[in-house]
N, C-alpha and C positions, 0 to 999 in steps of 0.2 A: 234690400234683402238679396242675397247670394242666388241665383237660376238655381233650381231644382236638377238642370241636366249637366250641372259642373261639377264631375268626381274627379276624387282625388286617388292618386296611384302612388304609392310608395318603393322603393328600393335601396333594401340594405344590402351593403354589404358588397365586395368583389372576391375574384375568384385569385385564387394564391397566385396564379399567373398573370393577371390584370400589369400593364406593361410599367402601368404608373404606383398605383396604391397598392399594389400586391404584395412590394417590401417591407409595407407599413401595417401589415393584415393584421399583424400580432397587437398592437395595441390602439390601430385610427383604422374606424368603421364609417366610409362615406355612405350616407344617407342622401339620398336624391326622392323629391316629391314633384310631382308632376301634376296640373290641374287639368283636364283633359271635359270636352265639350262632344258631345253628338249632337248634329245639329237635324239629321233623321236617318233612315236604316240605308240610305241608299249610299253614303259618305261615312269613309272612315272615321274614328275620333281624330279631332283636333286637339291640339297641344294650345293651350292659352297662359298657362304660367308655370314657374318651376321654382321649388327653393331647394338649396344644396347646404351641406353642414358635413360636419364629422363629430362620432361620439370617440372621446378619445381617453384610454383607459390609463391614469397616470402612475401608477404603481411598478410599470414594467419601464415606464421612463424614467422614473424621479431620480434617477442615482445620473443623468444625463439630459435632461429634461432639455436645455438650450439646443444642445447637437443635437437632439433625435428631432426636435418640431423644427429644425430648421427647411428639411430638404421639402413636405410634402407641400406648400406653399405659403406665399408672402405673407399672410394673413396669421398662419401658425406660428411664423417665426415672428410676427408683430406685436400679437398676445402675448406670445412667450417672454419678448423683451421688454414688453412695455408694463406687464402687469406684475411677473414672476420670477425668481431667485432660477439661478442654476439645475437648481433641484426641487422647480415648482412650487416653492413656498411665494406665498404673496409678500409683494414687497413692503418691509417696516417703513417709509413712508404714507402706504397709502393707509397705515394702520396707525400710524403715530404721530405723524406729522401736524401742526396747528392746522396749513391752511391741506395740502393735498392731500388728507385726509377726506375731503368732502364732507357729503353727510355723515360719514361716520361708521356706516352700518354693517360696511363688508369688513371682518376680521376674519382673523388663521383661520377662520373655518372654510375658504376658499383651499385650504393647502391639503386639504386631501380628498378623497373621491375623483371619481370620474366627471367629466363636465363635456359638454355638446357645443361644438363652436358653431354658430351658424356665419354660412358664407356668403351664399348670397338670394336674396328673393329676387326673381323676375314675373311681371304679369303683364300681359300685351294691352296696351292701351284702351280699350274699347271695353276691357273686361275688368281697368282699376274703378274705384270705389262702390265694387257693390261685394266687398268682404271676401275677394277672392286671396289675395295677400295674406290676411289672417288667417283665414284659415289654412293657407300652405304653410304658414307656420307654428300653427298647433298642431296641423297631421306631422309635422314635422319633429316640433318636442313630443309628439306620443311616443310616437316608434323610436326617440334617442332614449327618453326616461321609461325604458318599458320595465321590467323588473327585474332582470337578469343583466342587466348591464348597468346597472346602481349607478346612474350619471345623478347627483347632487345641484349640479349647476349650469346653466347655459347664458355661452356669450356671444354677442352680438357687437358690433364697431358701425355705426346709423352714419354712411356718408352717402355721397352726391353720385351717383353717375346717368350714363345715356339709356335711353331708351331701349328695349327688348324687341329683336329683329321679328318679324314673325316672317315666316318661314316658310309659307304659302303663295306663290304664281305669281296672279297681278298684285295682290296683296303688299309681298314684299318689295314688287317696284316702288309703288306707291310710298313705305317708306323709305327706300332709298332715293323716292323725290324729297320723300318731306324733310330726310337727314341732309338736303345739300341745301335747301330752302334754312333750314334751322343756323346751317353752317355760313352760309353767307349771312343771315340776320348777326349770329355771334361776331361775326369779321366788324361788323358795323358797330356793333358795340365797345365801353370803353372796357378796360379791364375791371373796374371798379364796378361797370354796370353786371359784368357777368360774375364777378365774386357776389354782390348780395344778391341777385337771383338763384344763386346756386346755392348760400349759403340760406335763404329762405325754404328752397327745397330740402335740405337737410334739417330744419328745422321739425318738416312734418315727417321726416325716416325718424327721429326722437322723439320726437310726440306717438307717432304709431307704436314704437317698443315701448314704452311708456305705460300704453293702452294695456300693453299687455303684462304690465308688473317689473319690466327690467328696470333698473334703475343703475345710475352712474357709478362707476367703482374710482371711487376717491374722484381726481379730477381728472383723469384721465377719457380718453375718447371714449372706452370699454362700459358699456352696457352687460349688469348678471338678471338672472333670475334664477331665484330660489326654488326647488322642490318643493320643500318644506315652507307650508304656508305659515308654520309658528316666525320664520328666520323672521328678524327685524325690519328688511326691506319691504315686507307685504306689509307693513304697517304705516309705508313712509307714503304719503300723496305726492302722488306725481308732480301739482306745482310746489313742493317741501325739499326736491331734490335737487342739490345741489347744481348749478354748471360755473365749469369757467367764467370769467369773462375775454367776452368778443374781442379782437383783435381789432385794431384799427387800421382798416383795409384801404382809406382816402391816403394814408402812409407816403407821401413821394418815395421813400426810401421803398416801398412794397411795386407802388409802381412802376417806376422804370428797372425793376430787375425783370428778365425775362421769366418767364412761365415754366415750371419744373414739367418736363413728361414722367409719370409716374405708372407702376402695374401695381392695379386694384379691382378686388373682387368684393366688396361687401355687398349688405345691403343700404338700399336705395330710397328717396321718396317716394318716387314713380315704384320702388318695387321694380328695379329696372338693373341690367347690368351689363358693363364692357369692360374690355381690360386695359387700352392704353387711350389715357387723357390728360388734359394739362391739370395738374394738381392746384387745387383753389386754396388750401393750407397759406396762411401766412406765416406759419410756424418755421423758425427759424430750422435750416438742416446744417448743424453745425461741422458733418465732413464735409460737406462742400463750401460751406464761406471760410472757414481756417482750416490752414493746413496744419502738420503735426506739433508745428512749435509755434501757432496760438497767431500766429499772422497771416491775412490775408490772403489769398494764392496769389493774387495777382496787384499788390499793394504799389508794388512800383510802377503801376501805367497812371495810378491817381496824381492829380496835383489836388492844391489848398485852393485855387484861384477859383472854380464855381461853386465850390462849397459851401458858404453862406448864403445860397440861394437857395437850398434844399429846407423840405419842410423842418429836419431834427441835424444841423450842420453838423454840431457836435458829436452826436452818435456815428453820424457819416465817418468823421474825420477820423475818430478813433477806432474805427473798424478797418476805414480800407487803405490809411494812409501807414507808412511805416511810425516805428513809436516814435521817434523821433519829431518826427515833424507833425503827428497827430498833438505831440508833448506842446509842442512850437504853437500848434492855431489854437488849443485849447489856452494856453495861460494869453495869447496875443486879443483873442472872442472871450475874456471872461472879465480879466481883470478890470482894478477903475478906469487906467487909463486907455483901454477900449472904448471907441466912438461909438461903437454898439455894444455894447455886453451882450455876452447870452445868458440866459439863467442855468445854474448847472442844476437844480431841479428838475428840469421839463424830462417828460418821457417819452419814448416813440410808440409808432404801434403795438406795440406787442408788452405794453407798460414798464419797458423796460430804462432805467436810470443811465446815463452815461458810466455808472460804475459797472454795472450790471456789462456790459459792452467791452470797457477793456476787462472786465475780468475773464469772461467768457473768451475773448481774442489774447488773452493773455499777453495785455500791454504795459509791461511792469512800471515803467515809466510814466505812465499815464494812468495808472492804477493808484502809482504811489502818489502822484503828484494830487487826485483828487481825494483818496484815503487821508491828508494832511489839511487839506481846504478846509476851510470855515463850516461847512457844509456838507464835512466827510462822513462825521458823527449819522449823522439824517437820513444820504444816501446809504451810507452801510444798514442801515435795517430797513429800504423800503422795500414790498415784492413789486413782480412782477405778473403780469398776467396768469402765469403758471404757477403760482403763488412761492416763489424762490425769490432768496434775497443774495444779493450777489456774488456772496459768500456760496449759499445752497447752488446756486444757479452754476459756476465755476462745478463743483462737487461732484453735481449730477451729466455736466458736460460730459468732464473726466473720466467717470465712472462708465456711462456710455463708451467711452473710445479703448474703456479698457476691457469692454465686455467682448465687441465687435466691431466690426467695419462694413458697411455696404459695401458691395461686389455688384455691380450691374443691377437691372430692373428688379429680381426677385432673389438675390442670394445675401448672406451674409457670413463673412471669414470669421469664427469665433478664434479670439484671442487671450481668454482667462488665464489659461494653462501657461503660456510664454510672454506674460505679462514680467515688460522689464523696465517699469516705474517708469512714469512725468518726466516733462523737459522741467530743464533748471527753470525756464519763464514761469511754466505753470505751479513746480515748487514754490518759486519763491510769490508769486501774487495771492497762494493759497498761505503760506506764513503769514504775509501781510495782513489779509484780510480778516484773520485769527487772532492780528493782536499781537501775534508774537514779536518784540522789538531783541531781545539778545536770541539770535536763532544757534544753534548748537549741533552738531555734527548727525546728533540723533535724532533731535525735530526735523531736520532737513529729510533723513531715510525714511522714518515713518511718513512726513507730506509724500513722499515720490512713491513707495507703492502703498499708498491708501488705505494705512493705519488708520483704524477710528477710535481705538482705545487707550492711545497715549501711553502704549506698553511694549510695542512689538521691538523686539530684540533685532537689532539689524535693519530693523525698519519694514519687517517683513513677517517673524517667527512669532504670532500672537501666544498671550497666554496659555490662552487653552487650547491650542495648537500644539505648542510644548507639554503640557500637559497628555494631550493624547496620543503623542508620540512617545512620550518616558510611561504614561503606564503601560504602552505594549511593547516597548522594549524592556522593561521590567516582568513582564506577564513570561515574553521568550528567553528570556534571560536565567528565569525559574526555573522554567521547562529543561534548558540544557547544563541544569546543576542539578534533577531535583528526578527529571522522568526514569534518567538510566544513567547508568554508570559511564563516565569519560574511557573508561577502560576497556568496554566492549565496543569494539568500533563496527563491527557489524549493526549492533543494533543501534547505537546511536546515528549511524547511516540511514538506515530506515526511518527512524523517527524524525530525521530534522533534516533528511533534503529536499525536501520543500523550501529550509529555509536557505539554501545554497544556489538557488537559482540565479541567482545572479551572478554566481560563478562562471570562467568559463566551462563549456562541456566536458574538455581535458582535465579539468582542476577536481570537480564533485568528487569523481571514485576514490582520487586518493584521500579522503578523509576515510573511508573506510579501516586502511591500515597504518595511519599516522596518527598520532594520538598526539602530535605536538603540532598538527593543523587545526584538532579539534579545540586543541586550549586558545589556539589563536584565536578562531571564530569567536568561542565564549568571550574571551579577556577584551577583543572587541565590542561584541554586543554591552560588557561591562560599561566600557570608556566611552559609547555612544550616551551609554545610560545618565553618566557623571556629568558629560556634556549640560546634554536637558536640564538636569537637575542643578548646575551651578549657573541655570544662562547662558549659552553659550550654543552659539550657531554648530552644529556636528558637522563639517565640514571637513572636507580631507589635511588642509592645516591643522584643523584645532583636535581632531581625533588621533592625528600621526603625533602632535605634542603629547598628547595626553599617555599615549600610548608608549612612548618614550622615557615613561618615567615608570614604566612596572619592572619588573624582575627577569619576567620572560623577552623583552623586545629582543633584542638578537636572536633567539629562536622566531619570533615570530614574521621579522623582517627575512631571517632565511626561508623559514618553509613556508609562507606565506604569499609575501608581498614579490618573494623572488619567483616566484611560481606560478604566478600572472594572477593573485590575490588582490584585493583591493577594498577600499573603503565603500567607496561607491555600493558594493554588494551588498554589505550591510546597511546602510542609511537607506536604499532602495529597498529591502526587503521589510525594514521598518513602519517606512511609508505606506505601502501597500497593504501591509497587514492592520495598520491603524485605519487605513481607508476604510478597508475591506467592512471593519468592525465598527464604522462611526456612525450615528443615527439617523446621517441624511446622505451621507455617499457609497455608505453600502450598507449591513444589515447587522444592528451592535447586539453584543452577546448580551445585552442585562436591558430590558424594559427603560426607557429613560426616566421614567418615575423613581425607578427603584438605585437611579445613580445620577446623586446629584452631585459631584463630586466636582462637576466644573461650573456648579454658580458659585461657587467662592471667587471667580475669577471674570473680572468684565466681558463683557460681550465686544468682540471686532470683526469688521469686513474681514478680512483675511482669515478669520477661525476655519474656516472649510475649502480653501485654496488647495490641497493637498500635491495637485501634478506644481502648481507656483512656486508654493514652498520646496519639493523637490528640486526643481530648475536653481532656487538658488543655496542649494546645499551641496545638492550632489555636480562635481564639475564637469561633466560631461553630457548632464543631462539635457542642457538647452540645446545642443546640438544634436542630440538624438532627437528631439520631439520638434524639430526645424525641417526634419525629414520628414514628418508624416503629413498627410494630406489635410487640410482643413473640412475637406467635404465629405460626408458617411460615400 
């Protein structure tokens, strides 16, 4: 039972000036709990444990959701990317998927309200297991779930770290004896001995969240818990809920890589916490083993000659050797007349199949050569620990590097927006892997930017992308035949320069007194419209065609295009305005029940790329948003 003289102190909230969370006031409220000890009248309180969280309001981020969680720390931008779409919708894996799915229980009901990320519990030694931990973490969900800040859900990430300094005289000598005492034991030990100690202590940071109802979100590291005691998770018993499976950590391949230093705040088993340590993860980090075109970084210092000594040769060979010669020890280690065969079944630690491996390293050569084996059929559907099959596994790489890129211990460069499609290696192994045998100009565009509907126009313009772009260029199109007469150029100034912003400054007024500028804009927003509507990428070729072929072009190439006029202004003003209006990147004029206009038309990654799509329409535009900074 918890001492009677252990209170708990709470603090919400910081002041708009606060040097760090002050920029983030508008929608991340840091929560700090403190467990505080009197031990009689004559001594201050003592500080004996702490938990730290953020209640975070998603409604003011969801049109942004990645960029905005990126900057306040690692842990925000780690939920954000591991659990959640651009715009805070939970990911259709962890909803859909056969095996990452987990138990099952978390659906779209994660994609709205507010949710409480806890960061980190700390409790000083002497004061763990008599419920001091717990309860800093219930004082902690009271004051996130109070009722005025309608948080729905709270998340937790249960790993490993060091013990909590205490902060008092002799006290804290004492452990920074017992921390050098601890550190040379660690030195003494193997790597395998400090991976399952560590990974035994994270065991009971899961079983404690547990205790308290969180349960696992799909298979991922992310622990939720529900408000709402009806949600399906308060029904699932703790040993009912899914985990991964363990990684195989005796791995030689795990062992002789060096030790990742990593920056990490969560919570702990100890209920304990620091910020830089060697990371016990044997989870592959795939910016750092390949580089951007799917090979090794450093492939060329390998040779083939100790390779067969290694616990999984195979895997070795086709990861760090180039394809070539990985191509060379694999058919020289498989076939009959090998003195040794090796099974091309076997899997390494992380359950992963030698396909899984060139696929992932994007080793076409070596991809094809075992996609064709005897045994190609078998490997192409088996998972891996992360329950991906090497196909999935390739996919979700991809999809990764096209999100973002680590930047040093706690940062990450988002790259969605100036996403400029896969190498030809990673194209073509994802063909392969798909089955496709006659590949065709348009299966190639669609593989390379990350077509999932086997529709997108240019390999890029989804259906209902197109779609949402022709009904509001259709929508403005109306407007500037329909609100005011072409003839009053005052007023039609008034009403639609808003839509001219994209003009230059010199260029807007005279639409005012030109009435053969004003046909241009229109006959423009027209031939954007036709665009959409026949297929057809609205780009400055295919709109300068199109536009070529009306009545007006020589007026409109004079007063127009000669007058520092352009395409770009319009396909830009398009964009925008579709953003503006769409029902997860900005705020859509019509209730989404009430317009269902676009389930007629498949669902794809690319449907809500909107700055992507931009980039590859408007020709200037990649090099304007090349200018701007990746960090808020």
């Amino acid at each position: 039972m918890m001492p009677s003289s252990v209170k708990m102190m709470s603090t919400v909230g910081v002041d708009k000036d606060d040097p760090f969370y002050g920029t983030f006031r508008k929608w991340l409220t840091p929560i700090r709990v403190r467990a505080v000890v009197h031990k009689d009248l004559s001594q201050g309180p003592k500080e004996v444990g702490e938990a730290f969280g953020f209640v975070i309001r998603r409604q003011p981020i969801c049109q942004s959701f990645h960029k905005s969680m990126e900057p306040p720390s690692s842990d925000t931008m780690k939920l954000a990317l591991e659990l959640f779409d651009r715009y805070g919708s939970l990911k259709e894996e962890i909803i859909e998927h056969s095996t990452r799915k987990g138990s099952g229980v978390w659906k779209d009901e994660l994609n709205s309200g507010n949710f409480v990320l806890i960061e980190t519990v700390k409790v000083e030694k002497r004061w763990r297991k008599k419920g001091v931990g717990k309860k800093l973490v219930l004082k902690l969900l009271e004051e996130a779930m109070a009722f005025r800040r309608n948080v729905l859900f709270a998340f937790a990430w249960p790993t490993v770290l060091n013990e909590r300094d205490d902060d008092h005289g002799k006290q804290k000598q004492k452990q920074k004896q017992k921390q050098k005492q601890k550190q040379k034991q660690k030195q003494k030990q193997t790597k395998e001995q400090r991976r399952a100690h560590q990974r035994a202590e994270q065991d009971i940071a899961i079983r404690f969240f547990r205790t308290l109802h969180f349960r696992r979100v799909g298979l991922t590291e992310w622990f939720a818990l529900a408000q709402d005691k009806e949600h399906p998770s308060h029904a699932l018993r703790a040993d009912e809920d899914q985990d991964p499976i363990e990684d195989e950590t005796s791995d030689s391949e795990c062992e002789e890589e060096d030790e990742e230093i990593v920056f990490r705040m969560p919570m702990n088993s100890d209920l304990s916490g620091v910020q830089v340590f060697p990371s016990i993860s044997t989870k592959r980090d795939t910016a750092s083993s390949f580089s951007k075109n799917g090979r090794a970084q450093d492939e060329g210092s390998y040779t083939a000659a100790k390779i067969p000594s290694r616990r999984n040769p195979l895997h070795y060979a086709i990861k760090n050797l180039a394809d070539a010669a990985g191509l060379e020890f694999l058919q020289s280690h498989t076939e009959q007349g090998s003195s040794e065969p090796l099974d091309l079944e076997t899997v390494n630690g992380h359950g992963d199949t030698i396909l899984h491996v060139a696929a992932c390293a994007s080793k076409l050569a070596s991809l094809d050569w075992i996609v064709n084996s005897l045994k190609g059929a078998k490997l192409a559907g088996m998972r891996n620990h992360e329950g991906y099959t090497p196909l999935e596994a390739l996919e979700a790489k991809l999809e990764s590097e096209r999100i973002g890129t680590a930047w040093g211990l706690r940062r990450t460069i988002l790259k969605s927006d100036k996403f400029e499609g896969f190498d030809d290696n990673a194209v073509a192994c994802l063909l392969k892997l798909r089955g496709v045998e006659i590949i065709t100009a348009e299966q190639q565009e669609r593989a390379r930017f990350g077509c999932s509907c086997g529709q997108c126009v240019a390999g890029f313009l989804s259906p209902r992308m197109a779609r949402k772009l022709l009904d509001e260029v259709e929508m403005i199109d109306d407007y500037l035949h329909h609100l005011c007469s072409i003839d009053d150029g005052e007023t039609w100034y008034l009403d639609f320069k808003e839509y001219l912003r994209h003009l230059p400054d010199r260029v807007q007024p005279l639409f005012r007194h030109n009435i053969v500028l004003r046909k241009a804009f229109t006959t423009l927003m027209g031939t954007v419209a036709k665009c959409l509507a026949d297929g057809i990428i609205p780009n400055k070729v295919n709109v300068m065609n199109g536009l070529k072929e009306t009545s007006i072009w020589s007026q409109i190439d004079t007063h127009y295009f000669q007058r520092g006029g352009t395409v770009a202004a319009v396909v830009n003003v398009i964009i925008d305005e579709a953003k503006e209006h769409d029902v997860k990147a900005g705020e859509p004029l019509h209730e989404p029940e009430q317009n269902d206009a676009l389930d007629r038309f498949p669902k794809c990654r690319n449907d809500y790329e909107f700055e992507f799509v931009r980039c590859h329409c408007v020709d200037d535009a990649l090099l304007k948003t090349e200018k701007k900074t990746d960090f808020p």
